[in-house]
N, C-alpha and C positions, 0 to 999 in steps of 0.2 A: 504494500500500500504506500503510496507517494503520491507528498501535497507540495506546493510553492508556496510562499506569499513573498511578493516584491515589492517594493518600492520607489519614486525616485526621489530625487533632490537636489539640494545649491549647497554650495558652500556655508551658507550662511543656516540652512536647516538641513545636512547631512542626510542623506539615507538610511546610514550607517545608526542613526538614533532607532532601529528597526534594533536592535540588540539592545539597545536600554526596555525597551517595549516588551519585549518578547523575555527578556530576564536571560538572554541567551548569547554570549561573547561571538563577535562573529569572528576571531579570529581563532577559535575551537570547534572541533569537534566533540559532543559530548553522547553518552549511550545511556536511555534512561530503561531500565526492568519492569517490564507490564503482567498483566495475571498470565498475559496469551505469548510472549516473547518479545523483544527488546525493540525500541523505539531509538531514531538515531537522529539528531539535529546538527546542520550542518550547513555552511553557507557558500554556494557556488561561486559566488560575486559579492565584492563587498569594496564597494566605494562612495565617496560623495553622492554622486552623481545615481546610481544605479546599487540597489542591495538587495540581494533574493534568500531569503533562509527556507530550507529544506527540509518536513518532516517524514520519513522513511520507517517505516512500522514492519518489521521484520517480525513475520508471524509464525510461531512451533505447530504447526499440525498436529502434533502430538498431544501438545499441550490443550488442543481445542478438543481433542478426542475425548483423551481423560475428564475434561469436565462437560462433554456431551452436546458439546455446540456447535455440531455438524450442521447440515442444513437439511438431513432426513427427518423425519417425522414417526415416529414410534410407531410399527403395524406397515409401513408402505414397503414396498418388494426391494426395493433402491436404499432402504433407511441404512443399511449396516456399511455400502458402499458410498452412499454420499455423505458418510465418513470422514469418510478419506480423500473424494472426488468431489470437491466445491471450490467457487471462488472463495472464500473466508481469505486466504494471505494473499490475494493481487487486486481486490477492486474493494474501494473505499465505503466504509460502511458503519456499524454501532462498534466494533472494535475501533477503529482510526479514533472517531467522534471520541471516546474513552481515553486516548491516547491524547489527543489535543487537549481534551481537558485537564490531561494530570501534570502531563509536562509542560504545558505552556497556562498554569490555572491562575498564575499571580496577569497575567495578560487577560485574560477574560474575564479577570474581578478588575480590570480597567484602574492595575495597581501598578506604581514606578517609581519606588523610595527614591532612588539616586536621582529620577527627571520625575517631579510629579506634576510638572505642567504637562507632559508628553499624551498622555491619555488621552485628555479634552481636545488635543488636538485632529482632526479629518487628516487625513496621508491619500496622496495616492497610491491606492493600493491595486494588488493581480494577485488574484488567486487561481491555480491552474490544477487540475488534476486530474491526470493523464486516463483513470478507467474510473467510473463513477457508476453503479448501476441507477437505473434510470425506469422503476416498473409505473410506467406511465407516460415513457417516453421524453422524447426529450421536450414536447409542449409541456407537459408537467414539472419540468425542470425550469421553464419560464416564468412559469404560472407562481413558483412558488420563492425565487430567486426575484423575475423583476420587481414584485411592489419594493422592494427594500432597499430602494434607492441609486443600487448598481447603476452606471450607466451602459453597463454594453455586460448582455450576457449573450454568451457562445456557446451552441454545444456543437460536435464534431463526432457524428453514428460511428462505432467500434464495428470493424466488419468481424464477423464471427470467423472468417479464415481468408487472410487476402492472398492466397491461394486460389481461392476459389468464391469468386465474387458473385458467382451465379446464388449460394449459400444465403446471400445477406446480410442484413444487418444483423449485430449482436444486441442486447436488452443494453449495453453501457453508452456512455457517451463519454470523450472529452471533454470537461465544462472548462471555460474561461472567463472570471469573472472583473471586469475592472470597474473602478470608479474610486471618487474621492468618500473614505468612510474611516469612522474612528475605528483601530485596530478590535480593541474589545467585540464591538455591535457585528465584526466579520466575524471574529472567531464562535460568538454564541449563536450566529444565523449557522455556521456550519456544524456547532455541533449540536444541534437541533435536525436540522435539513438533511443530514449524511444519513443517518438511519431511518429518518422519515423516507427520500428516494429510495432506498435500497428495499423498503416494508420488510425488515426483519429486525431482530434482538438477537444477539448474543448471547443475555442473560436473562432472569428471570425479572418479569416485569414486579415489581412492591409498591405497596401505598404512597412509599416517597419519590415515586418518579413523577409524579403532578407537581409537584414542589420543585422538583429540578427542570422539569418543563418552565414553568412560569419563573424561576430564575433567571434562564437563561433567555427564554423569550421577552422580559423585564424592555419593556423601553418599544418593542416592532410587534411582538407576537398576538397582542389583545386586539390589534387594528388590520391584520395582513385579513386580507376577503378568504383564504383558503383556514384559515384558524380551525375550523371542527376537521379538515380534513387532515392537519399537520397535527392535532391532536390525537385524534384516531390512530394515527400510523405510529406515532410516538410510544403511544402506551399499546401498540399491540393489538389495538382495537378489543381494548378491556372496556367492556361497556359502561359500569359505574365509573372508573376511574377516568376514563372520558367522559360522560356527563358532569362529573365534579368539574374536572379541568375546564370544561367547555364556560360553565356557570363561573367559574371562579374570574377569567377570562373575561367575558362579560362584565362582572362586577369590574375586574379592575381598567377594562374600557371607558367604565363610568367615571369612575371615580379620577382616571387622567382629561377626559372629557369637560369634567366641570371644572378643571383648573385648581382643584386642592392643593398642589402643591404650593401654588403661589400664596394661598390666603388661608388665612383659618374657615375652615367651611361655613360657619357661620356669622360670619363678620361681612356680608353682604352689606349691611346697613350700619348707618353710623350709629354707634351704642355706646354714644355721649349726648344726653337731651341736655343734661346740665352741666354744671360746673364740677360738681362733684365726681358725676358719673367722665368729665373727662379726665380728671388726675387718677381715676383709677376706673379704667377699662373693663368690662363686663367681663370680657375670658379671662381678666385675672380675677376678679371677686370669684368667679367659677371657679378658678384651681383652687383656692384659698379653701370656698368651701370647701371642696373635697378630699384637701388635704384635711379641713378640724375634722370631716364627717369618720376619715380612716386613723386620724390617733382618736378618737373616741372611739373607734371598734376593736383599738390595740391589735390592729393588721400588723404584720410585716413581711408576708410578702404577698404583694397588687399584681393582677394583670389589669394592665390598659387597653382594654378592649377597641378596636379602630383608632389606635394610637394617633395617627395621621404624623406629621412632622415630627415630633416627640416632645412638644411645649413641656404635657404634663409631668412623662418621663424622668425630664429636666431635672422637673421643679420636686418629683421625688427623689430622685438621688441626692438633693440638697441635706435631706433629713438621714439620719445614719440608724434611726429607726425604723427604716425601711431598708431591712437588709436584702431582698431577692423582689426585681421587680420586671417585668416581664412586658413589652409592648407587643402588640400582636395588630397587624394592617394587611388589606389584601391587594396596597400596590406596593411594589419591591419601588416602583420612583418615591411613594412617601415615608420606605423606611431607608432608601440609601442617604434621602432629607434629613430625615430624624439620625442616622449615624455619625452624618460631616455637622449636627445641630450639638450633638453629644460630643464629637470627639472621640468617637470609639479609638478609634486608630493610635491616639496619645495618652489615651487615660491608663492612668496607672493600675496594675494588678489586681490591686483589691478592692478598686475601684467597679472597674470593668468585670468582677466578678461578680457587681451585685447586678445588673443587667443582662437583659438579651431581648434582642429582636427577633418578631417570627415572623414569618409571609403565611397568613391562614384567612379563614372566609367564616365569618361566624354565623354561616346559615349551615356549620356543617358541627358537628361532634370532632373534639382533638383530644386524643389522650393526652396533651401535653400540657391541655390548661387545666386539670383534675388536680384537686388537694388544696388551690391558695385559700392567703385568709379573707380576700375580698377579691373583689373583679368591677373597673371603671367601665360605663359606658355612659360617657361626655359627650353627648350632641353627637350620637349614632344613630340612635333608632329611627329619627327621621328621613334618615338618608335611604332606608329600604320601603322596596313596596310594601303595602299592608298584607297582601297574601304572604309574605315571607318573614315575618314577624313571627308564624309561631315556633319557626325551624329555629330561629336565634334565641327565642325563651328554651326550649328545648335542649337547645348547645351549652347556653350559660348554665340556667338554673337547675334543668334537669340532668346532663349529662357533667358540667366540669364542677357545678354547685358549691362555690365557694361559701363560705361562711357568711359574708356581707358582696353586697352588690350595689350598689350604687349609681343611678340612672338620670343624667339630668335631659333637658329636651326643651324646647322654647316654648313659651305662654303665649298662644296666638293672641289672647284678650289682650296681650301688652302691645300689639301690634301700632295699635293706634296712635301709643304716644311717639312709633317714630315717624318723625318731620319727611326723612327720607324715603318712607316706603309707601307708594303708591297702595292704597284703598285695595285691598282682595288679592294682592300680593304674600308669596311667603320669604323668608326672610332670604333663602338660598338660594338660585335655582334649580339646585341638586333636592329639596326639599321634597319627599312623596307628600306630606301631610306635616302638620303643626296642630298641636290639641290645645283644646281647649285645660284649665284646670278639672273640672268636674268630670271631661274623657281622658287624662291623662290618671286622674285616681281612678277609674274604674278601668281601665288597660290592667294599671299597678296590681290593685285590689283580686281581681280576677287572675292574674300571675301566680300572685303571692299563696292564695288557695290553693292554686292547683299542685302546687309545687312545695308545700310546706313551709313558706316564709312568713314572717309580720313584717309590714310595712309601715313607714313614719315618712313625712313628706317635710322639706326645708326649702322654703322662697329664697332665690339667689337673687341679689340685686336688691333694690329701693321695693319693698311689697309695696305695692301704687293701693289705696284703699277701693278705691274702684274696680280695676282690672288686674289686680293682684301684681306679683313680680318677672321681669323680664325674661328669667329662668327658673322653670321648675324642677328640682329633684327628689326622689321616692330613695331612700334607704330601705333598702330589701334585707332582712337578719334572719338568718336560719332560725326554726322554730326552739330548737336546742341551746341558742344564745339568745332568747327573749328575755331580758331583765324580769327577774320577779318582783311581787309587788308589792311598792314600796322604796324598792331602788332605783335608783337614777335613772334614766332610758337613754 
C-alpha cells in the first residue's frame, strides 16, 4: 500500500515545513510497527521549492491470516483460499486508513509544538495513490472526494491485466487529489474515505467507531450530501450504529449551522435592560447560580451536559471542590473551543486531571456519564425538538441518574421586557420552544415522578413581579437525598 502527499513552496514559506506538519524529519527514513506489519515514511524530494513524503505500509499476510482478516466470509467455497489470495497488502484500504492515523496522529489532531502557526495554515497540497479500490466506481470517488473543496480530483481505471486489454477495467482507480487544504482536514477526509471506497473492515466494527467517525469527520462530515452513505460504509453498514451516527450528525449540523461557536447560544438578545443587569451579564448570574445550587448539593464531581465553548467548565475548575468535572457537546468544533478556552494543552497535571471532554449526543444512553454527583443542563433543552425531549430525560435521569440535576431554560413571560426582541420572537434562532413558568414546572414536575426525583425551582436574574425572572431553573434531587423534615433544603 502507497500514498504521496506533496507540496510546494518559496523560500520564504519552504515546502520543507511538510516535516514540521507531518512530525516526520524529511531528511530520514523512519519504520513504524503496525498490528498487520510495518509502515515506512520517507521523502523522495525535499526542497524549498517542491517536498513529497511517502507512506509505504508493508503488509504480513500472515499476520492478517492469524487474526482472520482475509476477505472470505465464513461458509463461502473460496473463504479458506481468499486467505491467502486478496488485495489486503497492495490497494489502499481500512488497514492504510489505521496506519495514517497512528503514525502520522499528532498531524490529524492539527498539532505542531515546534510550528504551531503551521496547522491553521491551507498548503498546497497532492495527494496520489497509485491502486485505490473504488466499489462504486470511480463516479463514487467524485461524489464523495469533490464537495470537500479539492480543486481537481482525478481518477485513472487500473486495467485488471495490461496484457490483455480486451479483460478490462479492474474495480481500482489511481486517485489524484490536488488543491489548497489544511494538512489535518486531508489527512481525516482520507482516513474516513479509504475504507468507506474500499466497503470493507479489517477489524471488528464497536460502539466506538461512531465517535471516531465524527472525530475525524469534525469540521466536512455533518455537511458533505453523501453523509448516511459514508456513514453506512464506515460502520459496516451496522444498522443502529448508523442510525446513531446519522442522528448525531445531524444534530451537530445544527448546532455548526446556528453559529454557537461564535456566541453563547442564548445571548441572541441584549440581557442588559438596566444598569445593573449591565455590570453583570445574565450568563454570569446563571453560572453563579449554578455554581451556589452545586456546593449546596456538596457535588464534586459535575457533568456539563451541552457544555458548548466550556464558559461553565471554566468557571468550575476555579473551585478545587470540584475535583472531576466532565463536559460533554455533540460538536467536536464547540469542544476543540472549549479546549484552546481551557488551555488543555498547558495546564498543568493535576490540573488537567480534574477535566475531560467528551463528543456525545444526549438523546442517546452513555455508560460514561453513570455515577456523578450532579449533571448541568444550562440552556439545553431548548435547543431540541419537543418529540426528542423524552430520549434526553431518559439518558440523564433515567439511565446516567446522577444525584442532583440541575436544569435552567429561559422564561418566555420575561420576553417582553427585552427592548431588542421583536413581539413573538424567541430568544435564539436555534430555539424549538421557550416555556412559559407554569409549563416549565409541569415539564419538571412530570420528570421528577417519573423518574424518582423532588424538584425545587430558583429565579435567575431580577424575578420581575409581573413576569417572573429572565431565567428559570428546576433542581432535580434524587428521592434518596430529599432533606428531611425540618432540615435545610
Amino acid at each position: 500500500m502507497f500514498l504521496t502527499i506533496s507540496t510546494t513552496g518559496t523560500p520564504e514559506r519552504p515546502a520543507t515545513d511538510l516535516g514540521f506538519l507531518l512530525h516526520k524529519h524529511p531528511g530520514k527514513a523512519q519504520e513504524f510497527s503496525t498490528s498487520h506489519g510495518t509502515a515506512h515514511v520517507f521523502y523522495p524530494e525535499a526542497t524549498a521549492e517542491r517536498c513529497t513524503a511517502a507512506l509505504l505500509l508493508e503488509v504480513d499476510p500472515v499476520a492478517l491470516v492469524r487474526r482472520g482478516h482475509g476477505k472470505g466470509r465464513g461458509g463461502a467455497p473460496d473463504a479458506a483460499l481468499a486467505q491467502y489470495v486478496n488485495d489486503r497488502p497492495y490497494a489502499a484500504s481500512s488497514l492504510l486508513a489505521v496506519a495514517l492515523s497512528g503514525v502520522f496522529r499528532s498531524a490529524l489532531a492539527g498539532r505542531c509544538t515546534a510550528r504551531p502557526d503551521l496547522p491553521e495554515q491551507p498548503r498546497p497540497l497532492r495527494v496520489e495513490i497509485p491502486a485505490l479500490p473504488a466499489r462504486g466506481g470511480a463516479e463514487l470517488v467524485h461524489r464523495l472526494f469533490g464537495p470537500l473543496g479539492w480543486a481537481s480530483v482525478r481518477t485513472e481505471p487500473v486495467a485488471l491485466d495490461e496484457r490483455f486489454p480486451e479483460w478490462g477495467d479492474s474495480r481500482y482507480v489511481r486517485l489524484v487529489l490536488e488543491g489548497e487544504l489544511k494538512l489535518d482536514d486531508a489527512l481525516r477526509q482520507l482516513y474516513v474515505l479509504l475504507p468507506v471506497l474500499d466497503d470493507a473492515k479489517h477489524y471488528w466494527i464497536a460502539p466506538d467507531e461512531v465517535d471516531k467517525l465524527l472525530r475525524a469527520g469534525d469540521g466536512w462530515l455533518a455537511a458533505h450530501p453523501e453523509h448516511a452513505l459514508i456513514a453506512a460504509r464506515y460502520l459496516a453498514r451496522h444498522k443502529r450504529l448508523t442510525q446513531n451516527a446519522i442522528e448525531r450528525l445531524e444534530l451537530a449540523r445544527l448546532a455548526e449551522a446556528d453559529g454557537s461557536e461564535a456566541e453563547e447560544l442564548d445571548n441572541a438578545v441584549d440581557e442588559s435592560p438596566d444598569a445593573e443587569e449591565r455590570s453583570v451579564p445574565l450568563a454570569v448570574r446563571r453560572r453563579e447560580a449554578v455554581l451556589a445550587a452545586l456546593r449546596t448539593a456538596g457535588a464534586a464531581r459535575v457533568l456539563d451536559l451541552g457544555c458548548g465553548q466550556g464558559q461553565l467548565v471554566q468557571a468550575l475548575l476555579k473551585d478545587v471542590s470540584f475535583t472531576e468535572i466532565v463536559g460533554v457537546d455533540v460538536s467536536m468544533r464547540a469542544l476543540a473551543t472549549a479546549a484552546r478556552r481551557l488551555r488543555l494543552e498547558r495546564m498543568g497535571e493535576r490540573q488537567s486531571s480534574r477535566v475531560t471532554l467528551l463528543q456525545g449526543s444526549l438523546a442517546y444512553t452513555d455508560k460514561r456519564l453513570a455515577g456523578y454527583d450532579a449533571a448541568v443542563l444550562s440552556e439545553v433543552i431548548e435547543h431540541l425538538d419537543l418529540p426528542r425531549l423524552p430520549a434526553l430525560e431518559y439518558a440523564v435521569f433515567g439511565a446516567a441518574r446522577p444525584r442532583t440535576v440541575l436544569v435552567t431554560t429561559p422564561n418566555v413571560e420575561y420576553n417582553v421586557r427585552w427592548e431588542s426582541l421583536p413581539a413573538g420572537h424567541v430568544r435564539h434562532r436555534d430555539h424549538r420552544f421557550e416555556w412559559t413558568r407554569e409549563e416549565f414546572r409541569a415539564w419538571a414536575g412530570q420528570v421528577a415522578a417519573k423518574y424518582g426525583y423532588t424538584v425545587a425551582y430558583v429565579p435567575v436574574g431580577d424575578d420581575d413581579p409581573e413576569v417572573g425572572p429572565p431565567t428559570q431553573m428546576a433542581v432535580f434531587t434524587t428521592a434518596t437525598d430529599t432533606p428531611k423534615e425540618g432540615e435545610a433544603a
